[in-house]
C-alpha positions in Angstrom: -7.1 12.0 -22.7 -8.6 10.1 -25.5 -6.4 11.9 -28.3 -3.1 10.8 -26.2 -4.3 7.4 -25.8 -5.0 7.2 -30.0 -1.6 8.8 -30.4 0.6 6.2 -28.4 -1.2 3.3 -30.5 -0.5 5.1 -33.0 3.6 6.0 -32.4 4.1 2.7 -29.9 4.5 0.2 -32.7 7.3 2.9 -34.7 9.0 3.4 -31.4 9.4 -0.5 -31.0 9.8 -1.6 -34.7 13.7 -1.0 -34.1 16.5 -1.6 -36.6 19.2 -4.1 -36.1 22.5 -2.8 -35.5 25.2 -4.9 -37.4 28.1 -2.9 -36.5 31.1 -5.1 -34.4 33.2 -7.9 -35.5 31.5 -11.3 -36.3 33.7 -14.3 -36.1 33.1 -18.0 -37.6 33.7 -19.7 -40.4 32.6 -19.9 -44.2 32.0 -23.1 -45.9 32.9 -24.2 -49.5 31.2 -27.0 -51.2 32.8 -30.0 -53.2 35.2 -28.8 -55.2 36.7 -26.0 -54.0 40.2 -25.3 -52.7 38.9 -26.4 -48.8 35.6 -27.4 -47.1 36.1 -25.1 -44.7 37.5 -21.4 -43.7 38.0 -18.9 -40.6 36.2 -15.9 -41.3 35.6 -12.6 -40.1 33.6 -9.7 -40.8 34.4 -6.2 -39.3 31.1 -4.0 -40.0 30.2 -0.3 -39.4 26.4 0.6 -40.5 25.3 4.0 -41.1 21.8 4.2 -41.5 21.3 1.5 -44.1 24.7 1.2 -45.4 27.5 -0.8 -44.3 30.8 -1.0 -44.9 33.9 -2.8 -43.1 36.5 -5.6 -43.9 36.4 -9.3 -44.4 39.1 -11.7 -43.4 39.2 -15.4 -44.7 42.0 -17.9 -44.0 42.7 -21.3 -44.5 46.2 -22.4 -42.9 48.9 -19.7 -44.0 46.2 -18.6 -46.4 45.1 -15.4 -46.3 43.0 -12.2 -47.6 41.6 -9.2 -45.7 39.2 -7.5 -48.4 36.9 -3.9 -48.1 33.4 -4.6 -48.2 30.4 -2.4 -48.7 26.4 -2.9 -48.6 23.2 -2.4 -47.7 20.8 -3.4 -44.8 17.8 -6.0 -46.5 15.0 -4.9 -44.5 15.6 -5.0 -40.3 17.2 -8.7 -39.9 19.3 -8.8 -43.0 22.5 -7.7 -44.8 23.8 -7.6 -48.3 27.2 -7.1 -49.0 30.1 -7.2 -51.7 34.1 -7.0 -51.5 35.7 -4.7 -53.3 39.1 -4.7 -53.3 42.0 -6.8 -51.2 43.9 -5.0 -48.4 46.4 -7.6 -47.6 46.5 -11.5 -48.6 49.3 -14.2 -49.0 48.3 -17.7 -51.5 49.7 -19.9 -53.2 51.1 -18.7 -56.8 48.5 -21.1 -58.8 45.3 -19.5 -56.9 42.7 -17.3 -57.2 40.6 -14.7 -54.8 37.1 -15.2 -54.7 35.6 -11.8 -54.6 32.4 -12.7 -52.3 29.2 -11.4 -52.0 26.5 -12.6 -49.3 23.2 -12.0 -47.9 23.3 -13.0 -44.3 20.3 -12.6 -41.5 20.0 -12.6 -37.8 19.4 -16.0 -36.4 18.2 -15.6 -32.6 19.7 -18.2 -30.6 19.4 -17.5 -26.6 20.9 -14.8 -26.0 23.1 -15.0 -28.5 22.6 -13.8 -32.1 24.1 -15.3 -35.3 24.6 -14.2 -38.7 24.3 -16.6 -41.4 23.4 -17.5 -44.9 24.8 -18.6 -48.2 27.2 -16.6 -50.4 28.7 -16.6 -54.0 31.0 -15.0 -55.4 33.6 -14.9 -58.4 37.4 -14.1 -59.3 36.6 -12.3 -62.0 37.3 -15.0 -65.1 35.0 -17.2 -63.3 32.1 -18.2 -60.7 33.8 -19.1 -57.3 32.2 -22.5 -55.9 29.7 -21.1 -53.1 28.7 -22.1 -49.7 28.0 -21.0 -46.1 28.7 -18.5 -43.7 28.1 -18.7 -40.1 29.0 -16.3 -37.3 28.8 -14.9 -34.3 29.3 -11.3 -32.9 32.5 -11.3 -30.9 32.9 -8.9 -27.3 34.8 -6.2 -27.3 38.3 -6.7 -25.8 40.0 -4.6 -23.8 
C-alpha cells in the first residue's frame, strides 16, 4: 500500500502538469507603433498544434486592406507560442505598400474564464524591419 501511495506522488504532478492547447481561431487586434501605416489592425490567427508544432493562417486588415498569410512554429514551454509567416495566401493593398512578414511570441494571459493571447511582435518585408507592436486576442467559439 505504501509503494502505490509513493507512486501517485510520484506520477500525480505529470498527470496534472498539462500542456496548453492553442489550436482554434483567436480574434483581436494587433497594434502598430508611431510610424507605421496605422495604429491599429483586425487580426486573426487560425492555429492547429501537433505536439509542439503549430501551424495555421493569419489574417490582418485595416479598412479594404488585406493579407491572409501561412504561419508555422513552435510551442515556448506550456503557456507560450512562437511563430513566423511564411508566405501570403491572399491580400489586396495599396500599390505603394509593403507586407510585413510577422513573427511573434505570444502567451496565455488568464483572465476569468476567459483566456487571452498576447505579446509583442516584429517582423520585416524583407528590404526592411517592419515598425513592431502588439497583439491581443481572444479564442473565438465555434459557430455552427
Amino acid at each position: 500500500m505504501k509503494m502505490f501511495y509513493l507512486l501517485l506522488l510520484l506520477i500525480l504532478p505529470v498527470l496534472v502538469h498539462a500542456q496548453y492547447d492553442f489550436t482554434g481561431t483567436w480574434e483581436g487586434t494587433l497594434t502598430q507603433n508611431t510610424g507605421g501605416f496605422a495604429p491599429e489592425y483586425e487580426f486573426i490567427l487560425h492555429l492547429q498544434q501537433d505536439g509542439k508544432k503549430i501551424t495555421g493562417r493569419s489574417y490582418v486588415k485595416f479598412d479594404n486592406i488585406f493579407a491572409e498569410m501561412k504561419l508555422k512554429g513552435q510551442l515556448v514551454g506550456d503557456k507560450a507560442i512562437h511563430w513566423e509567416e511564411s508566405e501570403i495566401i491572399d491580400h489586396w493593398k495599396q500599390e505603394n505598400m509593403e507586407w510585413c512578414y510577422k513573427q511573434a511570441t505570444l502567451f496565455i494571459v488568464a483572465q476569468g474564464k476567459e483566456d487571452k493571447l498576447e505579446g509583442p511582435w516584429s517582423g520585416n518585408t524583407g528590404d526592411s524591419e517592419c515598425i513592431p507592436g502588439k497583439i491581443m486576442l481572444k479564442r473565438t467559439s465555434p459557430r455552427a
